[in-house]
N, C-alpha and C positions, 0 to 999 in steps of 0.2 A: 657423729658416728659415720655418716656417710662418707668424709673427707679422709678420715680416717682407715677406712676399709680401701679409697681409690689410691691412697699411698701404699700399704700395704702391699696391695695387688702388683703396683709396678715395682713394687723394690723384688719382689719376687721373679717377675719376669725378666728385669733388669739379673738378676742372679745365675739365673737362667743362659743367657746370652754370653753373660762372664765365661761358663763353663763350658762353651763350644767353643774351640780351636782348631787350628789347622798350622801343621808343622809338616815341610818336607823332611824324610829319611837321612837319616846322619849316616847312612850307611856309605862305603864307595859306590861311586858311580859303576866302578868294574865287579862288582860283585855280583855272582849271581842273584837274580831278583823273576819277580811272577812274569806272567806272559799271557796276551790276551788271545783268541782263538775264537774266531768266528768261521761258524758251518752256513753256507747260504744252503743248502740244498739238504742232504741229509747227513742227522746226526746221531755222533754215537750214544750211547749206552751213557749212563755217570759211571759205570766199575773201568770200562774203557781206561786203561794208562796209556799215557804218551812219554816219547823220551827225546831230548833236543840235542841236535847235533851240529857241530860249527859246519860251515860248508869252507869246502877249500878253495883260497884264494892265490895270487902271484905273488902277495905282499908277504912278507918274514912276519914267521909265527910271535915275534916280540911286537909290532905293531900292532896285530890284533888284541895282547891282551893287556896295554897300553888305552882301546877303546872302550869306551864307556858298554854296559851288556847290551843296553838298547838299541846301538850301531854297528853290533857283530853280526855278522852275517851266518844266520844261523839256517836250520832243516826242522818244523815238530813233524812229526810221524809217529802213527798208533796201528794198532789195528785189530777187529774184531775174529770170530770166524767165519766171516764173511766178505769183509768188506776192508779195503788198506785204504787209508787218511795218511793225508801228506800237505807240506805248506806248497799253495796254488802260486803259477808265475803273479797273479796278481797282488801277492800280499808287497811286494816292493812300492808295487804302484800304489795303493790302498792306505799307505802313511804318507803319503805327499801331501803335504800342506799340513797337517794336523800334529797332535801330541795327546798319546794315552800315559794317563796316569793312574792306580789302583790307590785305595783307599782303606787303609784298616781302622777303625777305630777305638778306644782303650775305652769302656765305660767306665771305670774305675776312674782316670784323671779328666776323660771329657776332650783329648786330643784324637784327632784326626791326620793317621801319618798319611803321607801321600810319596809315592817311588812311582819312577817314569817304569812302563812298560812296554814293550813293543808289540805291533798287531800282527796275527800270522791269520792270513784267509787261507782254510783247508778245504782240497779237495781231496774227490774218493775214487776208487778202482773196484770192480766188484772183481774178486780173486776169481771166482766160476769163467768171467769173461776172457783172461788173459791169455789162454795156450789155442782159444777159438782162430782158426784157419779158415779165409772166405773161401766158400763154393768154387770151385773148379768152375771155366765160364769156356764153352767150345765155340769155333770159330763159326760156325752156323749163326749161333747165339751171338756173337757180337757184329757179325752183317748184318742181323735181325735188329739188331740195337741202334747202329748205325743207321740206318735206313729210318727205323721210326723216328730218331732223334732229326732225324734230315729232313721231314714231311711235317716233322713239328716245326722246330724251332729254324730251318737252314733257308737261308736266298732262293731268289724264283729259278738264278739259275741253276743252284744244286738243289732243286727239287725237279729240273726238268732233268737233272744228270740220272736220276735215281728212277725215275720213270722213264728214260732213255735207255739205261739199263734192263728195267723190267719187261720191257717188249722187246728187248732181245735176245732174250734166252729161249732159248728149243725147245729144252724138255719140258711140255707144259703139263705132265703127270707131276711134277715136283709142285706144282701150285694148286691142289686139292688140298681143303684143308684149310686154305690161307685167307678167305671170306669169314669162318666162324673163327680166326685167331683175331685179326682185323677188328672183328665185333667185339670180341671178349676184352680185347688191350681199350676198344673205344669204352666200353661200358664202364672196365676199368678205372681210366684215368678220368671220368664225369664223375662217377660217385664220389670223388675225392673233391671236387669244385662246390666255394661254400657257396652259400647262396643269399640272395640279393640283402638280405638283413643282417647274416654276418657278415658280406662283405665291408656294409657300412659300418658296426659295430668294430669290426677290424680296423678301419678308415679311423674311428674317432680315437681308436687307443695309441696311434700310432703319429696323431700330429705332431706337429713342430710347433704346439704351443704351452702356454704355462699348465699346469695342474687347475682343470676345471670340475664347474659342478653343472651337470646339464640340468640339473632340477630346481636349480637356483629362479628364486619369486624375484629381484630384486640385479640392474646390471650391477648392484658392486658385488654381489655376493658371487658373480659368477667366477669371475681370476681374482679370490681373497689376496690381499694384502700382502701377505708374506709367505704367499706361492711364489712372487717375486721378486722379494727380498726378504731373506731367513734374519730369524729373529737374533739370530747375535748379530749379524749387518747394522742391521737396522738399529740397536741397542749401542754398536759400535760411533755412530753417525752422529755429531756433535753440531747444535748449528747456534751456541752462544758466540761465535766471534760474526757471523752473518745477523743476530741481533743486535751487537754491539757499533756495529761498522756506518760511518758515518752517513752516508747516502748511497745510490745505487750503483755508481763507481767502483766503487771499494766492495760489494757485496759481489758485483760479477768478475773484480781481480781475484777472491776468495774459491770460484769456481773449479774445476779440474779443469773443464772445457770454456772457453771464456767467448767461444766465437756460435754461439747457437742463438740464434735471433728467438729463437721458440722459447728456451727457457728465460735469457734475458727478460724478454716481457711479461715471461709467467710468475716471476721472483719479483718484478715489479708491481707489479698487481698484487699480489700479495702482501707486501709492507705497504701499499696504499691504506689498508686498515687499523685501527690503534691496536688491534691486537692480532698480528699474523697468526696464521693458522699454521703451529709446530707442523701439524703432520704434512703442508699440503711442500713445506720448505726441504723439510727431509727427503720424500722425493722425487723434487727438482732438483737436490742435490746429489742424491741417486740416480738419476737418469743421467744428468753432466758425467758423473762418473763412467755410465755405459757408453757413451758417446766417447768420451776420450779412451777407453778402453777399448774400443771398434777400430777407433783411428789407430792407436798403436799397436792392435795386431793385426794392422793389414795384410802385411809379409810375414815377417819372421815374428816371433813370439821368445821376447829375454826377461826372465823376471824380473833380472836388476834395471836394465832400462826403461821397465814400466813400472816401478817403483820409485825409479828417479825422476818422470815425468809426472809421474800423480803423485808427490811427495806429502801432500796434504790429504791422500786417503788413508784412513785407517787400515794396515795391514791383513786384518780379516778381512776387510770386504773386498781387496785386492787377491785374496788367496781363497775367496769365495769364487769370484769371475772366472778365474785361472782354472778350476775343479768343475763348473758347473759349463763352462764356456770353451772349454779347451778337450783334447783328448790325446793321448800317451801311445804312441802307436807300440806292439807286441816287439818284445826285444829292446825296447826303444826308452830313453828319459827324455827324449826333447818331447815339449806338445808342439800342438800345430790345432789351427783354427778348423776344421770343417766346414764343406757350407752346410752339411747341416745343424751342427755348433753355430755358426755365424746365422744361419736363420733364429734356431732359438734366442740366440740374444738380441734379436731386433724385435721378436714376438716382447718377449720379455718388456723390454722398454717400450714399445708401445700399448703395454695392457696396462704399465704405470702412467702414461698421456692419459689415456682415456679416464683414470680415476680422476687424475689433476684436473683435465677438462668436462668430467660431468658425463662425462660418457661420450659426448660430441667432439672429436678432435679436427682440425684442417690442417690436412696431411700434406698438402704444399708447403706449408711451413718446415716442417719437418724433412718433407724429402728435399731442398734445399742445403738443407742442416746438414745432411749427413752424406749431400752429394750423389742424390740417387731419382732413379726415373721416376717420376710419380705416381707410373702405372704400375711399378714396381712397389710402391709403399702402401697404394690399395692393394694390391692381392695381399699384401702380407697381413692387413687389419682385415680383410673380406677373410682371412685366412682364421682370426680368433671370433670369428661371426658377426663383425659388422656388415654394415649396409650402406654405402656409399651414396649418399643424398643432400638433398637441400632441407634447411632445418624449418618445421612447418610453425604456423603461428604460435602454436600452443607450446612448442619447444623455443623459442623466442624469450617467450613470456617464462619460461621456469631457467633459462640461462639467461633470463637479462640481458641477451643483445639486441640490440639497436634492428629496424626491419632490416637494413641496408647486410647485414648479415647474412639475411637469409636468400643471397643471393650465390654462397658459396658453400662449393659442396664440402659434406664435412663425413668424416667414418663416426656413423655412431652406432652404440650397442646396448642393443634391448631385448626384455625375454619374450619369448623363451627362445631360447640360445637356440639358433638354426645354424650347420655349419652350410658348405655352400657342398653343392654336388659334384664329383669327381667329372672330370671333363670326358669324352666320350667320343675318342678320336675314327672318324668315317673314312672307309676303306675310298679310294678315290681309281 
């Protein structure tokens, strides 16, 4: 009976499985179809209607409706009685690299249509704010501005200019009055100054490193896994032809980067074992990927030429780098690297070092790698809270190196996570 109830059971689920499908839309590509709409900030009402309007281009109105709905350059716009919605210059940007698609499903046959959609990111106006005219500003008022802004923020010598000024003028009845404004602008502008714990508060949400958890018991659980690297990446990342490949020749031709002493020996080390550790190969394979993708966007940034050098990355993870690593300047399609984009993707791959090595990395190796100062590759691991030391006996003994080891200093990362203190430049 038993055998017979565990057949049963799967021909059912087997039945089951039969009856989910998935079919793209027979419909044209040029026919109108749904539209996706995302409010970052605030949203409207559900009675709210919207109406979508083509925008007008230089190209002949036969071209346009020749493209497919998803690549016409369209307008959504709504609006409440309060409030006008409209598509934000960022919705252009906001479909780079990606593809939405909607999904209806038939319960009745068990099919799942699917039609491409296009993303529109809306933003709002409050209509009350529109016909607002700023405050009249008189020329008293803006010498008075000038002057504060010159004793705050201007040079020693246009602060002697301003004070050279001020002992020069006669009528000293005009300057009554100007001790309790002085106080009221200082008390002012102090009350607005946060203080020493949100400063630092402020300090931690604002690094240039991966998504962390300062409450983390444990250093792996502090930069999780796939804070850096997103789980389609990772999911994309293939490393049966680096199992199949005959010795370690052929596994570091398999590479994107073939020239980093650091992972060459880390991928050898790893198949030293009968049974390599999938996770620890994926990524080393991942990190080669960032290294070569550092290298080729030193200068210019061309999609096709970084696809044609990394020919053996998976397309998402290349189009991950590009979105996460890159930025679109206002106006603008071409990206360009930042240094603060080029810092986060050094954080980045050095918080995957630190998993592969245990938490202990030597960062000589590395800054070598990637052609950079060494002092420069500690600040950036002092930067995700390591501590730049020599490794003591008892860490020896749980990484199994040799004493002679422990003669070089390594970044490592332990909790509870301490970042390092803003530096505190002294007037000289």
């Amino acid at each position: 009976m038993a055998a017979m109830t565990t057949s049963k059971k799967r021909k059912r689920e087997l039945d089951d499985t039969q009856r989910v499908s998935f079919a793209l839309s027979d419909q044209p590509a040029t026919q109108l179809g749904p539209v996706l709409a995302n409010f970052p900030s605030v949203k409207p009402t559900k009675s709210t209607s919207f109406k979508c309007y083509k925008a007008q281009t230089q190209k002949p109105a036969t071209d346009n409706e020749e493209l497919p709905f998803v690549e016409i350059p369209m307008l959504i716009a709504g609006e409440t009685e309060a409030v006008d919605f409209y598509s934000s210059e960022e919705t252009r940007r906001g479909s780079l690299g990606s593809r939405y698609l909607v999904g209806i499903h038939n319960k009745r046959t068990g099919i799942t249509t699917l039609r491409a959609a296009p993303l529109h990111i809306l933003t709002h106006e409050v209509k009350a704010l529109k016909g607002l005219q700023p405050a009249a500003v008189s020329a008293l008022q803006r010498l008075e501005a000038r002057a504060a802004l010159g004793e705050t923020f201007g040079t020693k010598k246009a602060k002697l200019a301003i004070r050279a000024q001020e002992r020069n003028k006669v009528d000293v009845s005009a300057m009554e009055g100007v001790a309790d404004h002085l106080q009221e602008s200082i008390l002012k502008n102090t009350s607005t100054l946060p203080s020493k714990e949100e400063a630092k508060a402020n300090a931690d949400n604002t690094r240039l490193v991966p998504q962390y958890d300062i409450d983390a018991l444990n250093p792996s659980d502090i930069y999780p896994l796939h804070n850096m690297i997103p789980k389609p990446e990772w999911k994309a990342l293939s490393i049966s032809a680096y199992m199949s490949a005959g010795g370690g020749a052929e596994r570091v031709a398999l590479l994107p980067f073939k020239r980093s002493n650091w992972i060459n020996d880390h991928l050898a080390l790893a198949f030293i074992s009968p049974s390599p550790n999938k996770t620890t190969i994926k990524m080393l394979i991942y990190i080669s990927t960032m290294i070569a993708f550092h290298k080729a966007t030193f200068k210019d940034i061309n999609k096709d030429a970084i696809q044609q050098k990394l020919s053996m990355v998976p397309s998402v993870v290349i189009d991950g780098l590009l979105s996460r690593f890159t930025e679109t300047a206002r106006g603008s399609m071409e990206a360009r690297k930042t240094s603060e984009k080029g810092t986060m993707l050094l954080t980045h791959m050095f918080a995957l070092c630190l998993h592969v090595d245990d938490f202990a990395t030597d960062t000589s190796v590395l800054a070598a790698d990637l052609s950079m100062e060494p002092a420069k590759v500690n600040m950036l691991f002092k930067s995700l809270g390591c501590k730049i030391n020599k490794l003591t006996q008892s860490d020896l003994k749980r990484l199994g190196l040799p004493d002679s080891a422990g003669e070089i200093k390594r970044a490592i990362l332990k909790t509870p996570l301490e970042f390092p203190n803003p530096r505190i430049r002294r007037r000289t």
